[in-house]
C-alpha positions in Angstrom: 5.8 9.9 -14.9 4.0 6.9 -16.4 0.0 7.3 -15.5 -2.4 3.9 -15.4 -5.5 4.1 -14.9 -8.7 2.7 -12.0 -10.6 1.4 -14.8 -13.7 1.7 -13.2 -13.1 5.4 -11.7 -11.8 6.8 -15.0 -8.7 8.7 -13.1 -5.4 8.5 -13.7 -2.7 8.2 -11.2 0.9 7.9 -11.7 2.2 4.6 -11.3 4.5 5.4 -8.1 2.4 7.0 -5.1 3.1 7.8 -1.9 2.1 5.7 1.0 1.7 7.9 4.1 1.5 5.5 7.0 5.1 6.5 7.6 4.0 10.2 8.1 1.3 9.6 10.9 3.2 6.7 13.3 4.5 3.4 13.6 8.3 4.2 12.2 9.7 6.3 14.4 9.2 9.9 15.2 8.7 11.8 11.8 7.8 15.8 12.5 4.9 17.3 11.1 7.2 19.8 8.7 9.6 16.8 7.5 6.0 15.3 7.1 5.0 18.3 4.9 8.5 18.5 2.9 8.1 14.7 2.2 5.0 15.4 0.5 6.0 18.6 -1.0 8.9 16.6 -2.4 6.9 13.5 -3.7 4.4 15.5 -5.5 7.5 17.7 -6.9 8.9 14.6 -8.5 5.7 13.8 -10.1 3.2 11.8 -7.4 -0.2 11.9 -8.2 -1.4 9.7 -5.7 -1.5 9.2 -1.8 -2.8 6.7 0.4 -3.6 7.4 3.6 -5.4 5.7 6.3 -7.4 6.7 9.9 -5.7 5.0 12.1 -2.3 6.5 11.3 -1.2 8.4 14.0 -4.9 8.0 14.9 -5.9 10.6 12.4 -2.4 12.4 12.6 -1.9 11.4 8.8 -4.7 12.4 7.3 -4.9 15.6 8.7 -1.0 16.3 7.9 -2.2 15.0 4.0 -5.5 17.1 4.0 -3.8 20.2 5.0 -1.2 19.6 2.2 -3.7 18.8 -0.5 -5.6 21.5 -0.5 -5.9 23.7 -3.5 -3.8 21.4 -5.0 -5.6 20.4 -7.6 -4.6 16.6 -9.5 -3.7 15.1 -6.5 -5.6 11.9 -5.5 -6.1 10.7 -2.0 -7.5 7.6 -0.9 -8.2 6.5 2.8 -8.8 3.3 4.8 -11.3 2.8 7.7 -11.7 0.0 10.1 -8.3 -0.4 12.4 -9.6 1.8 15.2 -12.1 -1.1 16.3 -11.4 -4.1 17.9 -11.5 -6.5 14.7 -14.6 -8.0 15.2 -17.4 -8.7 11.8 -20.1 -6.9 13.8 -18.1 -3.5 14.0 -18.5 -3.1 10.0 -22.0 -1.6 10.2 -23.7 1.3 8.8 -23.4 3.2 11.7 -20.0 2.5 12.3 -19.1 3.3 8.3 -21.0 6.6 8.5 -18.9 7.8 12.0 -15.7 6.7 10.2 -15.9 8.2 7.1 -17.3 11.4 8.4 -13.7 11.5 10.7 -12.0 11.3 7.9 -14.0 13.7 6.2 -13.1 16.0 8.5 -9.7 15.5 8.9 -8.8 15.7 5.1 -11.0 18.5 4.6 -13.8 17.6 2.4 -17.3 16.9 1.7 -17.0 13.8 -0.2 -14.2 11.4 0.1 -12.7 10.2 -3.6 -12.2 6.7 -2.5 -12.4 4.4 1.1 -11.3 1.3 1.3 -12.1 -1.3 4.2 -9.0 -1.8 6.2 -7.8 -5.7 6.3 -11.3 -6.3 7.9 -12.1 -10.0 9.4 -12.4 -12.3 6.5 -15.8 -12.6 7.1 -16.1 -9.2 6.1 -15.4 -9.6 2.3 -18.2 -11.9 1.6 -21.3 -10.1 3.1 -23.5 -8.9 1.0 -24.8 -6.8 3.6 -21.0 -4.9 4.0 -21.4 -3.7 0.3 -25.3 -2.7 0.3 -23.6 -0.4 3.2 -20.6 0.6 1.1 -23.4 1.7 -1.6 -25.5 3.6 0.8 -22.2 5.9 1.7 -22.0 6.7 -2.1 -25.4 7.8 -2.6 -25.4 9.7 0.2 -22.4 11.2 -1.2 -20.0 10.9 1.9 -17.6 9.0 -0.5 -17.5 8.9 -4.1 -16.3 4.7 -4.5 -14.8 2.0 -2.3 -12.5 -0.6 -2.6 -10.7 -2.8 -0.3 -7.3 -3.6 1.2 -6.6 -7.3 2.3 -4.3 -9.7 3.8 -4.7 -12.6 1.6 -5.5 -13.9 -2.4 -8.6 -15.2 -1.5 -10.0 -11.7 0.1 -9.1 -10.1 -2.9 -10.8 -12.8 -5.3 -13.6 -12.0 -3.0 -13.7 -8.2 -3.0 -12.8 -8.5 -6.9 -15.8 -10.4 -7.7 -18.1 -7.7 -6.2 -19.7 -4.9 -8.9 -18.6 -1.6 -7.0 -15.5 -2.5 -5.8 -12.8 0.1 -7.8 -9.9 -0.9 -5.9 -7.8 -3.9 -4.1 -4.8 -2.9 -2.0 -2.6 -5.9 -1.8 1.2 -6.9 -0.3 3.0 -7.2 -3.1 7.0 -7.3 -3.6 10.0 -8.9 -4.9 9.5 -11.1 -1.9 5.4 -11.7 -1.9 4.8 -13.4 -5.5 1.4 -14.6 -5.2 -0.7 -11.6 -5.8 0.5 -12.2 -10.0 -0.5 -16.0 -10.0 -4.6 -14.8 -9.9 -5.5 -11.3 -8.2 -3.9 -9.3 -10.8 -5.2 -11.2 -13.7 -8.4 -11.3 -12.1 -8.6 -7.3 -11.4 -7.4 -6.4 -14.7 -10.2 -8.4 -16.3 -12.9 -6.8 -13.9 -11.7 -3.3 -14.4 -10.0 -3.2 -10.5 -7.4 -1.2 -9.7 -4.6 -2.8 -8.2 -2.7 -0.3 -5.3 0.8 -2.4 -4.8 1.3 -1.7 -0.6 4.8 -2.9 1.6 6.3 -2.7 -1.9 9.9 -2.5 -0.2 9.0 -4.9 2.2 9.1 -2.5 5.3 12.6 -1.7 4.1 14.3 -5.2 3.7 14.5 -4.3 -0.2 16.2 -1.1 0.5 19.2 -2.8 1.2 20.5 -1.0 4.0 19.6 -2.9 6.9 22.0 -5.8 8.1 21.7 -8.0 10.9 23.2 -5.6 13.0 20.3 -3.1 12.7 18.0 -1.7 15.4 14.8 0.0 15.1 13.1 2.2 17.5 10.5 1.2 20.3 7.6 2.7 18.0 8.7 1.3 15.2 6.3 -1.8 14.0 10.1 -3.7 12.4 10.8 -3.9 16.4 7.6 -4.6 18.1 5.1 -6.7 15.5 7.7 -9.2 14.3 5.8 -11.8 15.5 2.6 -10.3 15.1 2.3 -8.9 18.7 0.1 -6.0 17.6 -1.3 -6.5 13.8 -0.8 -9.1 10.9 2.9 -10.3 11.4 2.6 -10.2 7.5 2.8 -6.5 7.4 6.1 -6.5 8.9 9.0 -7.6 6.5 6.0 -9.0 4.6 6.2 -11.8 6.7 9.7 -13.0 6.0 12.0 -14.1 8.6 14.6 -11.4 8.7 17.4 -13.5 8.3 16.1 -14.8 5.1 15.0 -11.2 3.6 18.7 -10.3 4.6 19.9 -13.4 2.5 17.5 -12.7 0.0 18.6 -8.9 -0.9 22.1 -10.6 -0.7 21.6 -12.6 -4.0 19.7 -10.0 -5.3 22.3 -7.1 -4.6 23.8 -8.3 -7.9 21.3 -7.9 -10.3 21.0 -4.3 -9.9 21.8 -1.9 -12.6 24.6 0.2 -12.0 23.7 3.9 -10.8 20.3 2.5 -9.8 19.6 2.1 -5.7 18.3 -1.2 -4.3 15.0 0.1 -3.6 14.6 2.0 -6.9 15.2 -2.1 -8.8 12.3 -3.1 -6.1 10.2 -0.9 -7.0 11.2 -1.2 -10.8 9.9 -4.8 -10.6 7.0 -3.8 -9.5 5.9 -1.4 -12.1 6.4 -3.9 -14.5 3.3 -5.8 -13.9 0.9 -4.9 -16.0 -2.2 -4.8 -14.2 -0.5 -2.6 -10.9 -2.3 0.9 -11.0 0.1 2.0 -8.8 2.9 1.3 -5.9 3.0 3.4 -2.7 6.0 3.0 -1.0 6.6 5.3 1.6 9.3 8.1 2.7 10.3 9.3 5.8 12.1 12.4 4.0 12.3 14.4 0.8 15.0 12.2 -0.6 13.3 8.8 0.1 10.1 10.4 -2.3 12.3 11.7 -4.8 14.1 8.6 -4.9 11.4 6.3 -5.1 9.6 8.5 -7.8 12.6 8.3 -10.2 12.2 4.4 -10.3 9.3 4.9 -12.9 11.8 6.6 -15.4 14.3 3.5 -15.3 14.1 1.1 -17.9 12.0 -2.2 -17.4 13.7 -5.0 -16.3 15.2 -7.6 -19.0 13.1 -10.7 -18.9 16.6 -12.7 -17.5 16.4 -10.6 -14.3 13.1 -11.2 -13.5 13.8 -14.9 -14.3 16.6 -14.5 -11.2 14.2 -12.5 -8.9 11.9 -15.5 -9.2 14.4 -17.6 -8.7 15.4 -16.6 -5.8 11.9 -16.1 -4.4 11.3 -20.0 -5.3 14.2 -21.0 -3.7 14.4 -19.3 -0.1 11.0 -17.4 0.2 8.5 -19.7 -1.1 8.5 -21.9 0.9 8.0 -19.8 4.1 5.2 -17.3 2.9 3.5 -18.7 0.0 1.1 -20.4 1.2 0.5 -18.1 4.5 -1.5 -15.0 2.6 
């Protein structure tokens, strides 16, 4: 597999991760051994890198990951801290960054974590100076070794990019969430910031396999935040009315290769931006990571068919989430 590099932590990753929301909650029941066995399978197929958060599963996630990881060395983790708090400015404290990473510490098994990023904080969040001099504090007293960010919007990335010792900015981006190329990739690849590509599939609407007929489970956010009930509607379908994703993937269905999956093409578009360090879609099984990993051996995608992706994004998604995040 392809390896890019965090320019300003000097490690390589390979360009398709594995983003393990999936194996702690929110998308249905997933055991802890078909947990295990996704992992197993991802790093089989050549994932170096995993993203993980605290408030998966409340913990549940990075514990599963922590137990898998170890002595396995090459395998990158990051983390994300912040969700289990009511989302309010004053809750990003020193105290409250110490007790958090030291949780997650704990439940990935090690002294010093490689890299924590704030978790879609308040806005507010990204522009205090204060927040950072904290971040800093963690790394000299060794509980984390950098920090980066994950965001909602453009303008909390321009933010976080701006900012000396931020490595990393995780961002929504997909065949139906453009923005992110217009400025926040340009911007990151001049300052050295690595760019983690998140909801690359948009919560499965690239896959393909969903129709209008589809249900999802009670515990599944694609049932219960589609209006953004219990977090950022954006994070669900990346925002996009599902009629119009479903119309969307229509006029895309075309364009993909033959003997390549809808998802793999997704993700395919993806690695072709220059400046993404790497895309973490996630898996629910063994064959969703092998599957997804394989999309870094297909070809790039001729010039024409991205011409036609954006096409279609101009013409039915555009106008409805452009200007939102």
């Amino acid at each position: 597999m392809e390896n890019r590099t965090f320019g300003k932590l000097g490690r390589s990753v390979g360009v398709v991760g594995l983003g393990a929301w999936q194996l702690g909650a929110d998308w249905g029941e997933v055991s802890e051994a078909d947990a295990r066995a996704t992992l197993a399978a991802a790093v089989d197929a050549g994932v170096t890198f995993i993203d993980t958060a605290d408030v998966y599963g409340d913990g549940r996630s990075e514990q599963i990951v922590g137990s898998f990881v170890k002595d396995k060395p090459g395998l990158t983790v990051f983390t994300k801290m912040g969700r289990r708090l009511p989302q309010e400015h004053d809750n990003y404290n020193l105290d409250n960054f110490r007790a958090w990473t030291d949780r997650s510490r704990a439940n990935l098994g090690v002294d010093t974590l490689e890299l924590v990023q704030l978790h879609c904080p308040p806005t507010s969040v990204y522009s205090s100076d204060q927040v950072y001099d904290w971040l800093d504090t963690l790394v000299q007293e060794k509980r984390i070794a950098a920090y980066g960010v994950s965001v909602e919007k453009v303008e909390e990335a321009l933010t976080a990019i701006a900012r000396p010792g931020v490595a990393s900015v995780q961002i929504i981006l997909n065949a139906l969430r453009h923005k992110p190329l217009e400025r926040v990739l340009p911007a990151a690849a001049a300052a050295g910031v690595g760019i983690i590509a998140r909801v690359p599939l948009a919560s499965g609407l690239l896959t393909g396999r969903y129709d209008a007929n589809t249900t999802f489970a009670t515990d599944d956010h694609r049932n219960y935040n589609r209006h953004g009930d219990a977090f950022d509607v954006g994070e669900t379908f990346s925002g996009v009315d599902y009629e119009i994703g479903l119309e969307a993937v229509r006029r895309l269905r075309p364009l993909v290769p033959e003997n390549v999956t809808m998802a793999q093409f997704a993700l395919r578009w993806i690695i072709d931006q220059p400046a993404v360090t790497v895309v973490i879609p996630g898996a629910r099984n063994p064959e969703q990571a092998r599957a997804n990993a394989a999309s870094a051996d297909l070809a790039p995608l001729s010039p024409e068919t991205g011409e036609m992706i954006t096409a279609v994004y101009d013409e039915l998604i555009r106008p409805q989430v452009h200007d939102k995040w």
